[in-house]
N, C-alpha and C positions, 0 to 999 in steps of 0.2 A: 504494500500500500504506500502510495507516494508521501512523502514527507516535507515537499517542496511547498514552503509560502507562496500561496498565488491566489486567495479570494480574501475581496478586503469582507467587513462586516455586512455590508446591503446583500451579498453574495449568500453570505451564510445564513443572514435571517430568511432569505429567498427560498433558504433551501430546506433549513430545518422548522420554517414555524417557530423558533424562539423570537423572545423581544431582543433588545438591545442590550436592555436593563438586566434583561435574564441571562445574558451571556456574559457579561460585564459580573456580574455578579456569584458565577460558578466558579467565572475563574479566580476569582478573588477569597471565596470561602472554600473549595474543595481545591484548586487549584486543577482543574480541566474547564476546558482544554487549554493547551498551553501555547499558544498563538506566538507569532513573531511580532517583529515589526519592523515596518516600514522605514529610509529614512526620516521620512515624517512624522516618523513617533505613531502611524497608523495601524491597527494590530490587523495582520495579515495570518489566513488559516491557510490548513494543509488539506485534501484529500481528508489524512488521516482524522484531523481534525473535526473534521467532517460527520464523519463515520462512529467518532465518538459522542459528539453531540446526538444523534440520530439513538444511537444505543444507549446510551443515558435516558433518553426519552420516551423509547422502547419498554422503559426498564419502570418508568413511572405509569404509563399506558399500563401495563400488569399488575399496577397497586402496590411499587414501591416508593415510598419519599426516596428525594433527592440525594438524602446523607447516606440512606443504604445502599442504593443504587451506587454511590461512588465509594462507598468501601466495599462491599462487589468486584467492584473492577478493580480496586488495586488488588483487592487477597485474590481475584484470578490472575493477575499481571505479576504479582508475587511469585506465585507458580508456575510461571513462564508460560504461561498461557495466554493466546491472544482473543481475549472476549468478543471482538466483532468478527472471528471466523468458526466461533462456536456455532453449532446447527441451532441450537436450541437457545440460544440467545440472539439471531443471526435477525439484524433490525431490517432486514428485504421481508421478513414474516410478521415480525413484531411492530412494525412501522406501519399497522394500519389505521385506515379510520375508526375512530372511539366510540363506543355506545351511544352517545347525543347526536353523531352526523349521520343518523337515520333509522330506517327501518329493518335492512339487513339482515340482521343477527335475529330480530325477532322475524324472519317470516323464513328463516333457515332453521328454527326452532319449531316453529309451526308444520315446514316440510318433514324435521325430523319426527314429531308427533304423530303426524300423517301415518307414513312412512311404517311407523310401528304400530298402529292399529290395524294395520293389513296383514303384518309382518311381511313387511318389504326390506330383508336385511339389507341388499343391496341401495335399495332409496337411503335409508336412514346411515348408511355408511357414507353415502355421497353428501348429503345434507352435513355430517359432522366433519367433514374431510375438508367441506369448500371452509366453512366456519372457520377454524382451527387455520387454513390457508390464507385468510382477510384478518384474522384476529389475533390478539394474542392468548395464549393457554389459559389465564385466568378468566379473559373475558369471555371467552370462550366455557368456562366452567361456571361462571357467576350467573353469564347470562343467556345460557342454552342449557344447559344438563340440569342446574338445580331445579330452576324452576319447570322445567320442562317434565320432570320425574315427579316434582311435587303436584303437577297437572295431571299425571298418570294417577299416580296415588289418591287424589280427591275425585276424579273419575271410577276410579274402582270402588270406592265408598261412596260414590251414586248409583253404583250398580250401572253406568256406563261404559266399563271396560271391564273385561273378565281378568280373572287370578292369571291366565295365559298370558292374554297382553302384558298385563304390567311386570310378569314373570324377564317377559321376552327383552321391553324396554331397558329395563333395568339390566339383565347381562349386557345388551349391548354395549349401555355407559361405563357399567364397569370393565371390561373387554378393553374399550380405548381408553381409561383412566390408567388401568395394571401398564396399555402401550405405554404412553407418556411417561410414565413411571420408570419404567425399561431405560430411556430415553433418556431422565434424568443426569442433568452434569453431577461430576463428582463435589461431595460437601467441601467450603471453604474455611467455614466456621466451627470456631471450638466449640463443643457442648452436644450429645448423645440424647436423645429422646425414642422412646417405645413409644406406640401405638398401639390398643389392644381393644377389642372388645371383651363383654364380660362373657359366663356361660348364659347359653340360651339367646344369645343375641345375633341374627343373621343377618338384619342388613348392614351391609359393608359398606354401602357408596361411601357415606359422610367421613367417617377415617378414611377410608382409602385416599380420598381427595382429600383430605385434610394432607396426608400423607404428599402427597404431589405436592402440593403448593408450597410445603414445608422446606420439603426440599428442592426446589424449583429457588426457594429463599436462603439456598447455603448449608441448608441445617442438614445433620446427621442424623437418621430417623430409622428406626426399626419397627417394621410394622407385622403385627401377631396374626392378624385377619378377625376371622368371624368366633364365636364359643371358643372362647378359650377355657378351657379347665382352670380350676385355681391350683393344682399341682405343678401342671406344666407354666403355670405363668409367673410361681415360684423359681420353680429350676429355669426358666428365659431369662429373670433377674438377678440369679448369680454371674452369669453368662455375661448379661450385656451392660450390666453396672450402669444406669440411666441414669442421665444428672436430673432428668424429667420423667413421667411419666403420666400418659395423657389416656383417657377414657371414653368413650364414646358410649350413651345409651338410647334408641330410638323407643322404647316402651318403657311404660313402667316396671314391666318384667325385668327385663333389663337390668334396669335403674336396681333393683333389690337384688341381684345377685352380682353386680357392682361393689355392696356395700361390703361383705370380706374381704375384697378384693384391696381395697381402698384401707381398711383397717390395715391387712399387711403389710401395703406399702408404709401404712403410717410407724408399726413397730418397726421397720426395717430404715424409719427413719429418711426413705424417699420419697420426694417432694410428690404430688400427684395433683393432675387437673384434671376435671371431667365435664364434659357439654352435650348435648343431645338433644334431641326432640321431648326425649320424655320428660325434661328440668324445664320445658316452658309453659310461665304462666304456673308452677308448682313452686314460689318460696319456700314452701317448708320443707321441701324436698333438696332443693339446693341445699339448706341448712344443716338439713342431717348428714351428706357425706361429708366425711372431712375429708378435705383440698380445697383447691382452688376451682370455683366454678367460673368459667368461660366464657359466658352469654349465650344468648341465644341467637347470634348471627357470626356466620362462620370467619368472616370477614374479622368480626370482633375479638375470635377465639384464638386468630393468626395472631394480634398484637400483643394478646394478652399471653401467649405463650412464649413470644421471643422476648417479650417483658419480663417471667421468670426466669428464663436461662441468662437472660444480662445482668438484672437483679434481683437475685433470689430473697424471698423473704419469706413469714411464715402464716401458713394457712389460717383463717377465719376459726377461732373453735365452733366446732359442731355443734347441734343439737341431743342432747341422748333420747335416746329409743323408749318411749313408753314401755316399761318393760308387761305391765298386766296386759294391755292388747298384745303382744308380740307371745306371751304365753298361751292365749288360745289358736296361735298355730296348729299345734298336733290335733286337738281336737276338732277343728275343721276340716283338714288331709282325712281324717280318718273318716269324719260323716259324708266327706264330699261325694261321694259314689252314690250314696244315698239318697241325698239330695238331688244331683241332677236325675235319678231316675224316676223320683217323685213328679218331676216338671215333665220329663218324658212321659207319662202316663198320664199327666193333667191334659196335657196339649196334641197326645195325638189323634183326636178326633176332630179337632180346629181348624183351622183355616193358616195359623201359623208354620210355613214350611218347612220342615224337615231340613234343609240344609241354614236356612238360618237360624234353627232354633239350637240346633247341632253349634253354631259360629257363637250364639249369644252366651252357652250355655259355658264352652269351653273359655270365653272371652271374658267374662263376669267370677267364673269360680277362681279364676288364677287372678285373677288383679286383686280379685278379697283376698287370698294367699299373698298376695305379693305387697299389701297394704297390713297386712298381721305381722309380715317379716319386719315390715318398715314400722312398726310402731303407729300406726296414723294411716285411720279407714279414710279419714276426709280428702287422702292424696288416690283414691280410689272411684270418688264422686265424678272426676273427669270422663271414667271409662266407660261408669255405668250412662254418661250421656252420647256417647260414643257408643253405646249398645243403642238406645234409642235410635240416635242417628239414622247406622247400619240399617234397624228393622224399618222408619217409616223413609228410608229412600228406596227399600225392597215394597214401598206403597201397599206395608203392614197397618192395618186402620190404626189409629193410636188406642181405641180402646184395648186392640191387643197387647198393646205393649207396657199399659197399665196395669192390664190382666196379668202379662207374665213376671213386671215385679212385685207386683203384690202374692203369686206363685213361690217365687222365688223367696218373699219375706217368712211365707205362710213355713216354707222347705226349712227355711234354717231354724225359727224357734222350735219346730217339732223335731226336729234331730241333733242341733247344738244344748237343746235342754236348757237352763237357769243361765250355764256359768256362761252360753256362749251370749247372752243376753246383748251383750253391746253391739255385737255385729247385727244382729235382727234390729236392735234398734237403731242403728244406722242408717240404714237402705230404709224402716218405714218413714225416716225424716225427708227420703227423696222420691215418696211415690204421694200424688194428688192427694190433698184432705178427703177421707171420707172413702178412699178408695179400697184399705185393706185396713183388716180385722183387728 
């Protein structure tokens, strides 16, 4: 790349889209680029120069500030390595137009949608490929994949898209996420982070991409994938000795088989974060794990994680676990067979289908479960609305679904008996006045 002074500043605003002021002023606080000058004392650029400015810029386009972006490029330039011939930093990809200069991205997301409602692997490959080709990797993950999957996901709980489809969506993203990933430049930065979900936890997108983006930002990241055992995620941490360790839970499920998890890291004295779907809009759930919770936007969970690896400090104390709810566990696991078969034989002469009473029944019995481990049936309220949901988008009359939890209230005080009392009186605080017994 040429090195020769020969475009004075009008050249280079021409070319890069900077102001004047903003050029004047990088070189002055990070010291890039590093222009000549003129006998005039007029600062004259390179090619090179060029080429840096353009990847600098590139580098903000993907949702870096300025000051990381240029310690970037020296800890690549460090390692002898030339950041504007890296592929995946390569500003010929990265140098596209932004999410504001149009419509694009959103109607390349719309194709990809398309695309997989028919299962068109091929369309939906083409639609990510051009994306990814116009865009750069994050905007490309911000503003095609998330939301696009989140489109899938509240189509499936309209009963507008089958378990197939969103089966199908879903590998696709993850398929070109693992790509990019592949792809990944080698880490610049000091500091080791895991990735892991808990047991019982399968969707991956959210770490996975969390995973990309992390390292797409320098970082060293080890990622565990989907159910992780708490055994094996013991023996991964003598192994990989984490300055961090980060969590992911999309359900409440999740979130409660999290909480060992999170303990051990605490006796082991490793820092741990954890963000997901299933901490939003739940404070008190936040509260109970101890670490560091994330937010609820992913974007948010990227700065507050390179914020603990720069300066570590120490987690929020927790909330402790009610321990008298968290004791009628065993007694639930044991009546619960009971109970849904009770509801199975209220309801199967109804009008309530078979396969959604099958979804409510499995969907309701584990979140109480998962709300008994958690000390706090109230972080449970959300799900049983989320049953409702499900039953009247399957355009279940609502009398039915009054029917089935006032079933379901009726189920648990006759088979939890006296001591399970709390949880019966739970669920009747969330079913219509007047509707159950």
């Amino acid at each position: 790349m040429d090195d020769t002074p020969a475009y004075n500043l009008k050249a280079v605003v021409r070319e890069t889209g900077l102001k004047p002021d903003t050029l004047r002023a990088w070189e002055r606080r990070y010291g890039l680029p590093t222009p000549n000058r003129s006998n005039g004392g007029h600062r004259l650029y390179s090619d090179r120069d060029i080429h840096v400015l353009k990847w600098l810029v590139a580098r903000q386009q993907a949702g870096m500030s300025i000051s990381r972006a240029v310690e970037l490029w020296q800890r690549l330039s460090e390692l002898g390595q030339d950041p504007t011939r890296m592929p995946e930093y390569s500003p010929s990809i990265s140098m596209a137009p932004s999410l504001s200069t149009g419509h694009q991205l959103e109607d390349l997301r719309a194709a990809w949608l398309e695309a997989c409602s028919v299962f068109d692997e091929p369309g939906a490959e083409a639609a990510l490929t051009q994306a990814l080709a116009l865009y750069p990797v994050e905007s490309v993950c911000f503003g095609l994949l998330i939301p696009a999957l989140a489109e899938v996901g509240d189509r499936w709980y309209r009963s507008e898209t089958s378990p197939q489809q969103e089966h199908f969506a879903s590998a696709l993203a993850e398929r070109r996420v693992e790509a990019l990933l592949a792809a990944a430049p080698a880490p610049v930065r000091q500091g080791r982070l895991l990735v892991a979900c808990p047991p019982g936890e399968q969707h991956t997108f959210v770490p996975l991409l969390l995973t990309l983006l992390l390292r797409r930002r320098g970082w060293s990241v080890t990622y565990l994938g989907a159910d992780v055992p708490l055994v094996q995620f013991e023996q991964a941490l003598e192994s990989i000795r984490p300055q961090l360790c980060v969590m992911s839970a999309q359900t409440l499920h999740a979130a409660a088989q999290m909480f060992p998890m999170a303990e051990l890291l605490q006796a082991l004295g490793l820092p741990v974060a954890f963000g997901g779907f299933a901490f939003r809009g739940r404070p008190a759930l936040q509260q109970i794990l101890p670490g560091h919770f994330l937010g609820d936007q992913l974007e948010v969970a990227l700065d507050r994680i390179e914020s603990l690896l720069t300066s570590p400090r120490s987690a929020p104390a927790s909330r402790p676990i009610a321990v008298e709810i968290s004791a009628l566990l065993p007694g639930f696991r044991q009546r619960r067979p009971s109970i849904d078969a009770q509801l199975r034989r209220e309801f199967a002469p109804t009008a309530l289908p078979q396969e959604q009473l099958d979804t409510a029944l499995a969907y309701l019995g584990q979140s109480i479960a998962d709300g008994l481990i958690l000390g706090d049936l109230t972080l449970v309220t959300p799900e049983v609305a989320w049953v409702d949901g499900l039953l009247a988008h399957a355009r279940i009359p609502a009398q039915q679904l009054t029917s089935f939890l006032t079933a379901y209230h009726r189920a648990l005080a006759e088979n939890l008996g006296p001591q399970g009392r709390p949880v019966a009186d739970w669920l009747a605080g969330l079913i219509p006045s007047g509707s159950h017994e």
